[in-house]
C-alpha positions in Angstrom: 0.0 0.0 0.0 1.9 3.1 -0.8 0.2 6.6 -0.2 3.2 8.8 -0.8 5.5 7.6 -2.6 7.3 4.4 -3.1 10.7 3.1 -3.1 12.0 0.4 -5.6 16.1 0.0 -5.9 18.1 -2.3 -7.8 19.7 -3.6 -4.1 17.7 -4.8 -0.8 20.8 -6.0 1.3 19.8 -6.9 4.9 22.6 -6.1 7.4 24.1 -9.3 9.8 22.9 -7.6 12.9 20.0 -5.4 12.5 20.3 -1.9 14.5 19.7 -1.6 17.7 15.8 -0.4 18.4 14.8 2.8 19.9 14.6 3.4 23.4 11.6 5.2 23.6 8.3 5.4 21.4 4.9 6.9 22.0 3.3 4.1 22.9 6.0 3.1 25.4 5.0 6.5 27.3 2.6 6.8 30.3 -0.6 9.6 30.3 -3.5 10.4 32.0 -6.5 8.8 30.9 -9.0 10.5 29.0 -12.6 9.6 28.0 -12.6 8.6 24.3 -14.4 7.4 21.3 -14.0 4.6 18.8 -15.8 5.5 15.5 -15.7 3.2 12.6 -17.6 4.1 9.2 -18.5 1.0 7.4 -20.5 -0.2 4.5 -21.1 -4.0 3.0 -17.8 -5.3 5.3 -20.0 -8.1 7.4 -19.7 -10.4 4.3 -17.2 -13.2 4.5 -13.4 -12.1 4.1 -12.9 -14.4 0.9 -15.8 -11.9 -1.0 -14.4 -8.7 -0.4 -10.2 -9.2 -0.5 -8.2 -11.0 -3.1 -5.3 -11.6 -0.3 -3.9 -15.1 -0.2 -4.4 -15.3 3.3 -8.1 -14.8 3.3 -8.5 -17.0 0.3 -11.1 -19.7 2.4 -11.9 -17.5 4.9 -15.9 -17.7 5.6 -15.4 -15.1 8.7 -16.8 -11.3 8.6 -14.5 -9.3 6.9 -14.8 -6.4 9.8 -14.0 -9.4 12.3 -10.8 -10.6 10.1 -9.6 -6.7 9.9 -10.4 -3.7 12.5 -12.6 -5.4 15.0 -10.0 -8.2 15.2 -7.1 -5.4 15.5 -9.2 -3.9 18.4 -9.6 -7.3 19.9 -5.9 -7.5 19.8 -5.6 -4.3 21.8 -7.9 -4.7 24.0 -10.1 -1.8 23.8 -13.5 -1.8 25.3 -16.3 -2.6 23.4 -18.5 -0.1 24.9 -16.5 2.7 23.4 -16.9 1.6 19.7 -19.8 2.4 17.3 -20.0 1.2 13.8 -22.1 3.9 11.6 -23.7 2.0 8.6 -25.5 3.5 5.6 -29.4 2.1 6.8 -31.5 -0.1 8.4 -30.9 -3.0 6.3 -26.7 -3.1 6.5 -27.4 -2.9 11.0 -29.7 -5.9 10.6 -26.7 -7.6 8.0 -24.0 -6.5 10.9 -25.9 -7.8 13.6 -26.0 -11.3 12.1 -22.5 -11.3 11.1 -21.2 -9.8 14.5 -24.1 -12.4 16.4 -22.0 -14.7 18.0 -18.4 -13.0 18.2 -16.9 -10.8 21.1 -18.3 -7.4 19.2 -22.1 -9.0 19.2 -23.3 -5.5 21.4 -21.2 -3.3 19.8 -23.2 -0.5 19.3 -24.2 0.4 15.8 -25.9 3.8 14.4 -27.3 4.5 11.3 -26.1 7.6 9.6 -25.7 8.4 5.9 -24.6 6.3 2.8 -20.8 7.4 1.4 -17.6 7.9 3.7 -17.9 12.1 3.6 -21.3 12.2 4.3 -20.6 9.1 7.1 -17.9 10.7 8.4 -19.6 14.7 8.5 -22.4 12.6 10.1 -20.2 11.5 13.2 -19.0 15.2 13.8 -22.6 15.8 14.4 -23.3 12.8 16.3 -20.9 13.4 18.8 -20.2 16.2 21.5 -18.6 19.5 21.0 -15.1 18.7 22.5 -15.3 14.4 23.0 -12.0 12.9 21.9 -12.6 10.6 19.0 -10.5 7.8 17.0 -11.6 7.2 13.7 -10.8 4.1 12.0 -11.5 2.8 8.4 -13.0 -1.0 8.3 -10.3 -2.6 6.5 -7.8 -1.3 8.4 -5.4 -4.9 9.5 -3.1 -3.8 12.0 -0.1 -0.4 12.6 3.0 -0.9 11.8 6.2 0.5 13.8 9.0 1.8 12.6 11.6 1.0 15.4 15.2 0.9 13.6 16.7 3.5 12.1 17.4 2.3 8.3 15.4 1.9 4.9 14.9 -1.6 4.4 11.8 -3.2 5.8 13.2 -5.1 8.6 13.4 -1.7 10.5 9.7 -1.8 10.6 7.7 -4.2 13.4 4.0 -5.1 14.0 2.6 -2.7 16.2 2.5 -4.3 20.0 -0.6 -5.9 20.9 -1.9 -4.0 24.2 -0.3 -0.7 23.4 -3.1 1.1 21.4 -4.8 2.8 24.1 -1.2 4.4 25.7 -0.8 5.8 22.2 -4.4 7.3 22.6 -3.5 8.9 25.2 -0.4 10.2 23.8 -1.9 11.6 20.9 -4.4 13.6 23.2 -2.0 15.0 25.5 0.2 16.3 22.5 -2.7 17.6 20.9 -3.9 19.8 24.1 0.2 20.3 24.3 0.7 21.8 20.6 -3.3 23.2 20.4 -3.6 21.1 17.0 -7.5 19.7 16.8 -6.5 16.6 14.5 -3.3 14.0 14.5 -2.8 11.1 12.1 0.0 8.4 11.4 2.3 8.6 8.7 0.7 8.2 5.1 2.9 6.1 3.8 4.5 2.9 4.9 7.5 3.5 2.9 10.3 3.1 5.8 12.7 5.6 3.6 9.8 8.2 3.8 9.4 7.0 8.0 11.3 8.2 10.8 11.8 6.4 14.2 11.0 9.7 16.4 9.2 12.7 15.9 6.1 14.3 15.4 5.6 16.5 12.2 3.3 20.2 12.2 3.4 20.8 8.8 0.4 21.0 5.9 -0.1 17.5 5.2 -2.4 14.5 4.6 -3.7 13.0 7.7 -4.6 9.9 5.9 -8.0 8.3 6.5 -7.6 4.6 7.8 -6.5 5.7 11.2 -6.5 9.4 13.0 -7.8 11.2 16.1 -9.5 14.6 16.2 -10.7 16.5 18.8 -15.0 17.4 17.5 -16.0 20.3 16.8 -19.3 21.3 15.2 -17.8 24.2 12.7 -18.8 23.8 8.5 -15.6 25.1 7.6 -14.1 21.8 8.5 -16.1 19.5 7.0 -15.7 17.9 3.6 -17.7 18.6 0.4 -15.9 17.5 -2.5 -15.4 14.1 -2.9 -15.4 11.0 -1.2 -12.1 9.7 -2.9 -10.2 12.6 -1.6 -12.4 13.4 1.9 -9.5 12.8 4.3 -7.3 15.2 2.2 -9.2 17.9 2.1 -10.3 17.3 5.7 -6.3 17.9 6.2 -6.4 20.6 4.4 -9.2 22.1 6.2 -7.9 21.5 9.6 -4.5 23.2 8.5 -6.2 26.1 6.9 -8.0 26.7 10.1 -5.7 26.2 12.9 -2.3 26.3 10.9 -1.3 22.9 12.2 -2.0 19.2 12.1 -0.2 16.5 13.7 1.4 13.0 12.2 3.2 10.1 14.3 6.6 9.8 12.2 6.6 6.2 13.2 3.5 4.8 12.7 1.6 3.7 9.7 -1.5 1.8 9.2 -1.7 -1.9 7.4 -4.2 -1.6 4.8 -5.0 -2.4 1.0 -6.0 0.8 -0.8 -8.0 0.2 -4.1 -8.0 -3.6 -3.1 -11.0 -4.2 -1.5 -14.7 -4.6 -2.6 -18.0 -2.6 -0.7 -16.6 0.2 1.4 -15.7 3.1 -0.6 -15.4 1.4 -3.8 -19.1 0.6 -3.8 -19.9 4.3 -4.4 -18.0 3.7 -8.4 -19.7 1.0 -9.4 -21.5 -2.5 -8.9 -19.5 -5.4 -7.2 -20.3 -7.7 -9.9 -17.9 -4.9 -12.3 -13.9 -5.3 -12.3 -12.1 -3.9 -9.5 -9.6 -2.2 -11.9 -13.1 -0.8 -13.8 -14.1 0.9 -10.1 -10.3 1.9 -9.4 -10.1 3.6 -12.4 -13.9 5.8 -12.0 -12.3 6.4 -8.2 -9.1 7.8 -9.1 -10.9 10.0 -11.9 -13.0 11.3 -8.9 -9.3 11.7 -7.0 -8.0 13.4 -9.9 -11.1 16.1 -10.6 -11.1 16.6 -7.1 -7.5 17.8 -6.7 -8.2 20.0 -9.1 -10.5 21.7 -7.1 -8.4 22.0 -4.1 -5.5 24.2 -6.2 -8.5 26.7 -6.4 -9.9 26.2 -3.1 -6.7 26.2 -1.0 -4.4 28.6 -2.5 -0.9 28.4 -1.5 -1.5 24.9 0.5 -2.0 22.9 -2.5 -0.1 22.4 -6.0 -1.1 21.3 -9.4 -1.6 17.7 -9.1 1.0 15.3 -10.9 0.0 11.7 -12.1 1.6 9.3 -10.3 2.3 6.1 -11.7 0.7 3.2 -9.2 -3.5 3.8 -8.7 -2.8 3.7 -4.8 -0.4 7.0 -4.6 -2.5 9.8 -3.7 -2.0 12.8 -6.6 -3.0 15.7 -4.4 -0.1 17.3 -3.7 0.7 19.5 -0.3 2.7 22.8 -0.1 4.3 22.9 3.0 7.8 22.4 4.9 8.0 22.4 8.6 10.1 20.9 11.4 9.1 18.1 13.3 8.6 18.4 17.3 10.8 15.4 19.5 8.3 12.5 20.6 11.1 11.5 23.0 13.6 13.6 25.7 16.3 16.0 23.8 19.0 13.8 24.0 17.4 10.6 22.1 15.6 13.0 19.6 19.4 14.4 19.1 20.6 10.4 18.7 17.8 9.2 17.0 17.7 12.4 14.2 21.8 11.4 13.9 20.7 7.5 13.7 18.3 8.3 10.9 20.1 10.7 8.9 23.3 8.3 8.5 21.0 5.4 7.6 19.3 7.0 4.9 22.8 8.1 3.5 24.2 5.0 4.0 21.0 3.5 1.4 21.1 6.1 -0.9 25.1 5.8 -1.8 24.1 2.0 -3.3 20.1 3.0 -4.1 19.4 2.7 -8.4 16.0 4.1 -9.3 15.1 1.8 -12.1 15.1 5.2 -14.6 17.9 5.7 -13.9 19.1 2.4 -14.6 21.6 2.7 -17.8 19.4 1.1 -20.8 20.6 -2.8 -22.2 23.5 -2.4 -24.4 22.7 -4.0 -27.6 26.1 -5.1 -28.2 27.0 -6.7 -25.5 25.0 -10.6 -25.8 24.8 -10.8 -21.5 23.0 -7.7 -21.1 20.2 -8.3 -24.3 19.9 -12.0 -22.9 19.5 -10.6 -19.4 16.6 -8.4 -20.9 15.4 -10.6 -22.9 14.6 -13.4 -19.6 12.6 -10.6 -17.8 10.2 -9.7 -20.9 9.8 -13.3 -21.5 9.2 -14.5 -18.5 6.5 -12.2 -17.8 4.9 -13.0 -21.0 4.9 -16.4 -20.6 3.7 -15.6 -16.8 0.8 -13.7 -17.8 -0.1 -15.4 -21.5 -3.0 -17.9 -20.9 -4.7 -15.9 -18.4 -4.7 -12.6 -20.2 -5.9 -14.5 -23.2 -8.8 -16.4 -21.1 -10.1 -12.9 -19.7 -9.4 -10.8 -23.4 -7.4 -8.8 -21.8 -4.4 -9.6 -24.2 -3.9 -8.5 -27.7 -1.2 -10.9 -28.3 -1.6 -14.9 -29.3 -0.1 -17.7 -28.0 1.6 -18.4 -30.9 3.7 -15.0 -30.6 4.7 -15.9 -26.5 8.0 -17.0 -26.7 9.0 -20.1 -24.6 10.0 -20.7 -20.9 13.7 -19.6 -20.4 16.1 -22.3 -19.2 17.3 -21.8 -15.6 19.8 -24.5 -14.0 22.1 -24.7 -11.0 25.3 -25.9 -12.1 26.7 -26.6 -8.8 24.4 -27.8 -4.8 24.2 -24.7 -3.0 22.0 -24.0 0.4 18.5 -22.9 -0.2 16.3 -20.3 1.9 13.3 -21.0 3.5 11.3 -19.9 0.9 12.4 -22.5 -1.6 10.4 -25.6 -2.1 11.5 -28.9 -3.4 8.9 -30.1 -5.8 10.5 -33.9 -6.5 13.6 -36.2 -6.4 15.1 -34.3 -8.9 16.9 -31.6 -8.5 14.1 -29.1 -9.4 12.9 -26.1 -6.5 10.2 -23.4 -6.5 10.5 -20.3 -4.5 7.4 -17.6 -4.3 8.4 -13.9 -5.3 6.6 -10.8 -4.5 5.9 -8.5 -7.7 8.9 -6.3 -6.5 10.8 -9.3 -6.8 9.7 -9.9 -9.9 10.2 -6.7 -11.6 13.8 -6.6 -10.5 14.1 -10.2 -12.5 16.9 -8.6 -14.8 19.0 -7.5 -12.2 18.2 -9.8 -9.4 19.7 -13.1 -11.5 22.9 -11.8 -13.6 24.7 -14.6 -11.5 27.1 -17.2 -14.2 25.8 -20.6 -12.1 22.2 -19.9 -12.4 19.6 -19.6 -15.5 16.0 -19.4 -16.0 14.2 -22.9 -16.1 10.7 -21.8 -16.4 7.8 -19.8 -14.8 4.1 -20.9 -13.5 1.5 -18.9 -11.8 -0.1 -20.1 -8.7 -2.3 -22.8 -9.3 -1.5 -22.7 -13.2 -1.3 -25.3 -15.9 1.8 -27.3 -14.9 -0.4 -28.0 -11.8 -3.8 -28.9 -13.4 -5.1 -31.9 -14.9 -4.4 -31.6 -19.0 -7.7 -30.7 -20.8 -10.5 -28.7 -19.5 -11.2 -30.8 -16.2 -13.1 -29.4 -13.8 -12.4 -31.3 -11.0 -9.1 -32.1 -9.0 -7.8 -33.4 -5.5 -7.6 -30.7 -3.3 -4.2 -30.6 -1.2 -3.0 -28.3 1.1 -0.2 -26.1 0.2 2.8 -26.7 2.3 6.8 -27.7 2.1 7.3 -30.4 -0.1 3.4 -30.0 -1.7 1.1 -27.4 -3.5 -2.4 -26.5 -3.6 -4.1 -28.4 -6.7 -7.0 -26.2 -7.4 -10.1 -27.6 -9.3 -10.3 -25.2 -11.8 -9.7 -25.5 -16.1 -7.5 -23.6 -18.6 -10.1 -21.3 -19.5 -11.4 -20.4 -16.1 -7.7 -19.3 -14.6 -7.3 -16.0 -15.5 -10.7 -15.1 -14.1 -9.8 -16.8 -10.3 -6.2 -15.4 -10.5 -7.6 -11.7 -12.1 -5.6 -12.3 -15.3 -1.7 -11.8 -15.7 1.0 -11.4 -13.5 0.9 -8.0 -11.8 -3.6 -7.4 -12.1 -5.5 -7.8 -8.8 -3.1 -6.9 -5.9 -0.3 -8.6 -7.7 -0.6 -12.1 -7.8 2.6 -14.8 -6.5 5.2 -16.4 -9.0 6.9 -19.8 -8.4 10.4 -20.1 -9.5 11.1 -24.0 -11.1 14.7 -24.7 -11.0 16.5 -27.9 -12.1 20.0 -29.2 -12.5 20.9 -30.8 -15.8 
């Protein structure tokens, strides 16, 4: 999930011995307790997990997705359940919550019905509660924080969030609030760990991104929303800052969610679930794009002309501000931690390649082209019978060219994440799309070429023909999943290619000669 930026290099070397964690974080930190709210705006997330996401994880699971996401991160923290409220869209989606919620720990978690659409839900909850209550708003999908408590930029440096730690945050975030008279204070946007800091709070005009944030109400017009609701937690930022000329972000923290990956919620407002998410992403990120358009006229001097970004999940509004950040921790840590930080970064940015800047493939020189030449194939011959099942591919199978060889000329230790799939000498291993994109350079090594690639579940693991029916086996070490499933019908389980819906996992067949 990136909001603000990403971060792809051509290196992601993990040091022998990790840094040493920081000393002191927010939600280490004891305050005074305050009264406070839980408010979580939700529409169509009681179905089952398996209907709404497209992660692996959730594949089979029959479970609300509410319970499987935010209600299960609340469990996790322990907050009471007398201090949530789920606001749904009418009568009938309370009835549908109640069911779903019936015999799990949230069963009498109160639920209000307010207004259908995330701005007009969310203005709705200003009005519902008191002037003055201290509120934490919280989207439905929202899986978990995530802490980042190393200094470095790789993603080791970040952690899960603690489990029994959220309210001590809370309470952090009022008192610094009260402390630094800001009305509003939100995690950091994006989850990039280059973009992250370990310590530090920062004051400047910026997006208080809407999965997680606190805000102190108040009943004033000028703060609410009216524009969109793909952009309503940026311009709610940008509201807030116009008004009290600061809003608060933990440098640390960031939420675990899938933006543009899930079905009901906001995406219900572009279209029909029965349409293709990349159909509703696209009609959403139109409505982001019109709306940040609006904002250069509304909010002179705090907003600049939006620039296309190049993943659907970066938000394209685009904040003018710089401020310092405020210490979360005593002087002398914030002094350490700031030093800790600042080297690190350095340190990543002295071996970091953006891949434009990459130097291009010299055609005269037969390693580099044949280098090339495995990535593009590869992913064609990833991608080929799927795209051509769903017509999403202009190209035949006669013009995919074939698998490229990859051997191991010499025994050699494998990771974890290698699989042996026989007696021979033949592996798989699972890549992330990063992974994957980074093919060319990743695998320039003399012992080691390309064998062949298979998707998840594709044909080297199906029955030959159009079969519909197969053993089912759990995936595990030494196994995989046999799906029942036919050669027409994988690109529309799998969403296509390589790379579609929420990226999708490549197995890596290797074999010795």
């Amino acid at each position: 999930m990136e909001e603000a930026g990403g971060s792809s290099g051509s290196r992601k070397s993990t040091p022998s011995k990790p840094p040493p964690r920081v000393r002191i974080a927010p939600h280490h930190l004891e305050n005074p307790r305050v009264p406070y709210f839980v408010a979580i705006p939700t529409y169509g997330r009681w179905r089952p997990a398996q209907q709404i996401s497209s992660e692996r994880s959730l594949r089979y699971s029959n479970k609300p997705f509410i319970l499987e996401k935010t209600l299960g991160f609340l469990t996790k923290q322990k907050i009471p359940v007398d201090v949530v409220t789920l606001f749904v869209a009418d009568a009938a989606e309370e009835a549908a919550y109640r069911r779903a919620l019936a015999k799990s720990p949230w069963a009498n978690v109160t639920i209000v019905i307010g207004h259908r659409g995330i701005m007009a839900q969310r203005n709705f909850i200003t009005e519902h509660y008191e002037e003055g209550a201290f509120i934490f708003s919280l989207d439905d999908d929202l899986s978990g924080f995530e802490w980042k408590s190393r200094p470095g930029c790789q993603q080791h440096c970040k952690e899960n969030f603690p489990d029994g730690h959220l309210e001590p945050l809370i309470f952090d975030a009022y008192r610094r609030m009260k402390q630094h008279k800001a009305y509003i204070c939100g995690l950091c946007p994006s989850s990039n760990p280059l973009v992250m800091r370990v310590d530090g709070l920062q004051t400047n005009n910026g997006e208080v991104n809407g999965f997680a944030y606190f805000f102190i109400n108040r009943r004033l017009k000028c703060l609410l929303p009216t524009v969109s609701d793909a952009t309503e937690d940026a311009e709610r930022s940008l509201r807030y800052y116009k008004n009290d000329g600061i809003v608060l972000r933990y440098r640390m923290y960031c939420g675990t969610t899938l933006c543009f990956g899930n079905m009901c919620g906001l995406q219900s407002l572009f279209g029909k679930p029965c349409e293709p998410r990349k159909v509703l992403n696209e009609r959403r990120k139109q409505a982001e794009r019109e709306a940040a358009q609006q904002f250069v006229k509304m909010f002179p001097g705090l907003v600049d002309v939006p620039k296309a970004k190049k993943q659907v999940q970066t938000l394209e509004v685009r904040f003018i501000g710089r401020g310092e950040a405020i210490p979360t921790s005593d002087h002398s840590e914030w002094l350490e931690n700031c030093k800790r930080d600042s080297e690190a970064t350095k340190a990543h940015m002295k071996t970091y390649v953006r891949k434009r800047d990459r130097p291009a493939p010299d055609p005269n020189n037969p390693a580099a082209a044949a280098t090339t030449a495995t990535a593009s194939s590869s992913r064609r011959s990833l991608g080929g019978e799927g795209s051509a099942a769903n017509g999403n591919s202009s190209s035949s199978a006669s013009k995919r060219r074939e698998p490229v060889q990859m051997r191991l000329s010499e025994p050699r230790t494998l990771g974890s994440r290698w699989r042996k799939r026989d007696a021979a000498r033949e592996y798989v291993m699972e890549l992330s799309e990063a992974e994957f994109d980074n093919l060319a350079t990743a695998w320039d090594e003399d012992d080691v070429q390309i064998l062949s690639w298979t998707y998840p579940n594709s044909m080297n693991y199906l029955n030959d023909g159009n079969s519909d029916t197969t053993e089912d086996e759990e995936a595990g070490p030494g196994q995989y999943q046999r799906t029942a499933s036919s050669r027409s019908s994988l690109g529309s389980r799998r969403g296509g290619s390589f790379g579609g819906d929420e990226g999708g996992v490549a197995k890596r067949s290797l074999g010795g000669g």
